[in-house]
C-alpha positions in Angstrom: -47.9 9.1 -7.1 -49.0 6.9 -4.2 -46.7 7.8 -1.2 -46.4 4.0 -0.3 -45.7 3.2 -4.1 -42.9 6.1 -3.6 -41.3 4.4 -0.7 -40.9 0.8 -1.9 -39.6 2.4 -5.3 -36.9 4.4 -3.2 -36.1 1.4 -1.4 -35.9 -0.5 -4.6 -33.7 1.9 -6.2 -31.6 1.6 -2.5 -31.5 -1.9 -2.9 -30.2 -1.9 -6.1 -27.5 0.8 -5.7 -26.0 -1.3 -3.0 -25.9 -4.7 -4.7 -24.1 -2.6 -7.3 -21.7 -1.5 -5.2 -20.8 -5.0 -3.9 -20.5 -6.4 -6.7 -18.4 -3.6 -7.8 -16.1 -4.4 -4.5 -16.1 -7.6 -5.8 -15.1 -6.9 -8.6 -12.5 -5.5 -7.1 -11.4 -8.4 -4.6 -11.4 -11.0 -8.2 -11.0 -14.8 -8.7 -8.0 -15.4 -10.3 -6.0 -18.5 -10.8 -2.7 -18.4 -9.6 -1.0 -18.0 -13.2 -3.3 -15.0 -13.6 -2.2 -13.6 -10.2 1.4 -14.2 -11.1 0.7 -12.2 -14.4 -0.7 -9.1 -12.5 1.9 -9.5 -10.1 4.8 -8.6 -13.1 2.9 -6.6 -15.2 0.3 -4.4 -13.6 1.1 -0.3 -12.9 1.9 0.6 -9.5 -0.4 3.4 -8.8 0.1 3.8 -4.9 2.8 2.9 -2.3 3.2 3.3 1.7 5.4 1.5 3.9 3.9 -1.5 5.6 3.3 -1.1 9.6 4.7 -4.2 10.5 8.2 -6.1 9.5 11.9 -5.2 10.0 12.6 -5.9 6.3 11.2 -2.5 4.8 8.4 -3.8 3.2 6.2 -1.4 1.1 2.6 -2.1 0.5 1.6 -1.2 -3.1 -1.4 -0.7 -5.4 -1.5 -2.4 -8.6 -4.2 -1.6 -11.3 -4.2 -3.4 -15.4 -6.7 -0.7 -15.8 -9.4 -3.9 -14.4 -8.4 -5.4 -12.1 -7.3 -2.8 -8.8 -5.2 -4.8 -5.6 -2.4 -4.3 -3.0 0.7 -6.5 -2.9 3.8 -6.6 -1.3 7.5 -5.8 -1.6 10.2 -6.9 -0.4 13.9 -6.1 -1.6 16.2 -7.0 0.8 19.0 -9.2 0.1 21.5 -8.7 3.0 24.7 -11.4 3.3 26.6 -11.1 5.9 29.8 -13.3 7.0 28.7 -13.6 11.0 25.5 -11.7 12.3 24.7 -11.1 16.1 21.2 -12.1 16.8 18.9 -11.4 19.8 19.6 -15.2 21.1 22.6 -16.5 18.8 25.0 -15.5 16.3 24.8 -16.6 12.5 27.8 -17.5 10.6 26.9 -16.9 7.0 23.7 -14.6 7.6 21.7 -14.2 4.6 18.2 -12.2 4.3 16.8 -12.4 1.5 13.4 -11.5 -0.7 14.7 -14.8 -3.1 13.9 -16.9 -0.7 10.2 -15.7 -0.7 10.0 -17.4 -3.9 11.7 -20.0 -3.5 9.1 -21.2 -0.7 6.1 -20.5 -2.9 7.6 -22.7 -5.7 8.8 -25.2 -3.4 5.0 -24.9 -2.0 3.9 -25.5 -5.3 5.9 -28.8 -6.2 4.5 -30.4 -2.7 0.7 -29.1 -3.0 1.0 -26.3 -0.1 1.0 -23.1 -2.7 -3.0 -22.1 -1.3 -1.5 -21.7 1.9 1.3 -19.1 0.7 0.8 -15.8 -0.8 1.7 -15.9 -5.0 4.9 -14.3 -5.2 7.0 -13.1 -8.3 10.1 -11.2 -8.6 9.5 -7.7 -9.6 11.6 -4.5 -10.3 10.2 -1.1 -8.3 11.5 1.8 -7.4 15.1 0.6 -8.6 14.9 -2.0 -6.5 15.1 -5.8 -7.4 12.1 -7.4 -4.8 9.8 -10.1 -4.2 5.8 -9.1 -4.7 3.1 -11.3 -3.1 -0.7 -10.8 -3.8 -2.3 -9.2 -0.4 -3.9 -11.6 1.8 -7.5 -10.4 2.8 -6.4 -11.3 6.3 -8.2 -10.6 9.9 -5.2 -11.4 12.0 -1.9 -13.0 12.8 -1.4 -15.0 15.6 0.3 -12.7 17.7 -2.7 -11.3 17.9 -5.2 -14.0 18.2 -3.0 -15.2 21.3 -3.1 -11.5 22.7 -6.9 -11.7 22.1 -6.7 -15.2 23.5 -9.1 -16.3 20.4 -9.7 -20.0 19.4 -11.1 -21.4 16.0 -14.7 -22.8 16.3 -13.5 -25.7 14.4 -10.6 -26.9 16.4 -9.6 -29.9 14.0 -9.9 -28.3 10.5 -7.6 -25.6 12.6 -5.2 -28.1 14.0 -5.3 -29.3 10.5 -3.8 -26.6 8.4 -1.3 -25.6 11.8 -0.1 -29.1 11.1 0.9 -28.5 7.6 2.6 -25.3 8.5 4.1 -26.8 10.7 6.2 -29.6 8.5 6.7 -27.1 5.8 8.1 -24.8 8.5 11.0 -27.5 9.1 11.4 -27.9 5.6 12.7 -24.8 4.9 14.1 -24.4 7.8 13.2 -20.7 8.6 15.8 -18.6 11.2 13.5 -16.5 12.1 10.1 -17.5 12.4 7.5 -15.7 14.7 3.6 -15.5 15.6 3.4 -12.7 12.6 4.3 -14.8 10.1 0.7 -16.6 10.0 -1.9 -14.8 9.2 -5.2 -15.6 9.6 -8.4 -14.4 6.7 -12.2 -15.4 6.8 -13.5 -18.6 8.2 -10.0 -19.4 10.1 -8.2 -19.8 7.0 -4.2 -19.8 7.7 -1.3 -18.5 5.3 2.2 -18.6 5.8 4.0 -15.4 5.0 7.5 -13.8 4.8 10.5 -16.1 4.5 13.7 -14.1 4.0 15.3 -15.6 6.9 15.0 -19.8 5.4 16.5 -22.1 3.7 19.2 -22.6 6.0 22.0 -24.9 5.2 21.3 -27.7 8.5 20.3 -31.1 6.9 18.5 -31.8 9.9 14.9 -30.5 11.0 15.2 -27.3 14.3 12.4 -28.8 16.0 11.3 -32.5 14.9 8.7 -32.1 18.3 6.8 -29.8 16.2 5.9 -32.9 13.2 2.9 -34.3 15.3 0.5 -35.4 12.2 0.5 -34.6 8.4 -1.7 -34.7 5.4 -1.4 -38.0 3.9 -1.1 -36.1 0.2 1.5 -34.1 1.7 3.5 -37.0 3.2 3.2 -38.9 -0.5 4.4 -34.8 -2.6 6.9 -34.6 0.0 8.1 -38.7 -1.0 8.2 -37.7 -4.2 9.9 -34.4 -4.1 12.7 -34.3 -6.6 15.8 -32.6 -6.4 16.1 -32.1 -10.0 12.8 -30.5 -10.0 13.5 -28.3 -6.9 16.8 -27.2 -8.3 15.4 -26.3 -11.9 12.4 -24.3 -10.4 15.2 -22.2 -8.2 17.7 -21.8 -10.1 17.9 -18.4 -9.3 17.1 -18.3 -6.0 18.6 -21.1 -4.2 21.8 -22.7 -4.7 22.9 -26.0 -5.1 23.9 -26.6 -1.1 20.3 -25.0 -0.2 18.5 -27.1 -2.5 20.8 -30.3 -1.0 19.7 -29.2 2.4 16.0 -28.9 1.6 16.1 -32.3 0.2 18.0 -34.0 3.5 15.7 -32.4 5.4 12.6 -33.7 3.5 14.4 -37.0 3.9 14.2 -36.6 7.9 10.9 -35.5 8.0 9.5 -38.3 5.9 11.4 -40.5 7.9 9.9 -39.7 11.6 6.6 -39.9 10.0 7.2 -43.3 8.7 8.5 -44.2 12.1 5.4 -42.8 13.8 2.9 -44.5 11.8 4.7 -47.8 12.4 4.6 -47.1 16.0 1.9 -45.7 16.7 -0.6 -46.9 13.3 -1.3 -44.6 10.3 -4.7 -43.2 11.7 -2.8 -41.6 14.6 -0.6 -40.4 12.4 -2.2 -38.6 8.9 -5.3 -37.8 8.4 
């Protein structure tokens, strides 16, 4: 055989084996819509566990596999109440941490459009343990450590854009405990917001109304017509009736300062 005939046929057969093995990884790493995700979530065999690296809440980071489809999620069983709880900067009457509250947020993210900016999460049984489980971001960072690294997105609007959004539906559930590792960052600058054991305080009024700067306009109109029926029936058992009451106050302040804002200042300055 012709040596130079030999060559390109090896590096065919190269080329080949490789784009086989993406697409296996791809495979791997699938498209699933959300109710798809959620059905893995519940049913798929856990075939490998280790304790995650980062978190306080003793979060284990499992493999999943329905003998197709192969991916990590995440648990999270705690569900601590305490009557008063001594903090680094304050002490919390009525301290509650709690994996329910992880998906409460998703299906409160869900009734107001923000669910692609959560992780999925279900309530599972592993272990002997009662948890939430949350599909496995394929992310790059958080932002504790793009401030270490002192990194900025290339696109600083379409950035500012999704920090925005965060940003209301992080005084909407009115998290005790949020930090720089709670957003995570994947490919392209993409943002999530994860963990929330620590929310849905009972204040009726937003921790930091400084941080609601701008908001999507079909956020503003989900978060107008969030319903407290709806909220209540799609927590029922994870929220109770004086969390869901403060969520909806709170929703009512938020929409409120950005109806005062737009008339003040004009709607383009406002949502985008």
């Amino acid at each position: 055989m012709n040596p130079l005939f030999l060559r390109l046929r090896l590096i065919l057969v190269a080329v080949v084996c490789l784009t086989c093995g993406l697409l296996a990884v791809a495979a791997d790493e699938p498209t699933l819509t959300k109710e798809q995700i959620k059905q893995f979530l519940a049913t798929a065999k856990v075939v490998n566990s280790r304790q995650s690296a980062k978190g306080i809440t003793g979060t284990s980071r499992l493999t999943l596999s329905d003998g197709t489809v192969t991916h990590d999620a995440s648990f999270q069983a705690i569900d601590e109440h305490k009557s008063e709880m001594k903090l680094a900067m304050n002490t919390e009457l009525n301290f509650v941490d709690s994996y329910k509250y992880n998906i409460a947020a998703y299906a409160l993210a869900e009734l107001i459009g923000m669910d692609d900016m959560l992780p999925v999460y279900v309530e599972r049984k592993w272990a002997g343990k009662t948890g939430s489980l949350s599909w496995w971001l394929p992310v790059k960072m958080d932002e504790a450590e793009r401030h270490k690294q002192k990194l900025t997105a290339p696109d600083a609007d379409a950035w500012n854009n999704q920090m925005y959004k965060i940003r209301v539906f992080d005084q909407l559930v009115s998290d005790s405990d949020p930090n720089l590792t709670n957003v995570v960052i994947g490919e392209n600058w993409r943002i999530w917001r994860i963990d929330f054991t620590r929310a849905f305080r009972p204040n009726k009024e937003p921790k930091e109304p400084k941080d609601l700067v701008r908001c999507d306009r079909q956020l503003l109109e989900k978060l107008k017509a969030l319903d407290a029926n709806a909220l209540t029936e799609k927590t029922k058992n994870y929220l109770t009736k004086d969390e869901v009451k403060a969520v909806i106050a709170r929703r009512d302040k938020i929409v409120a300062q950005f109806q005062k804002m737009i008339a003040e200042k004009g709607e383009n300055e406002v949502l985008y």
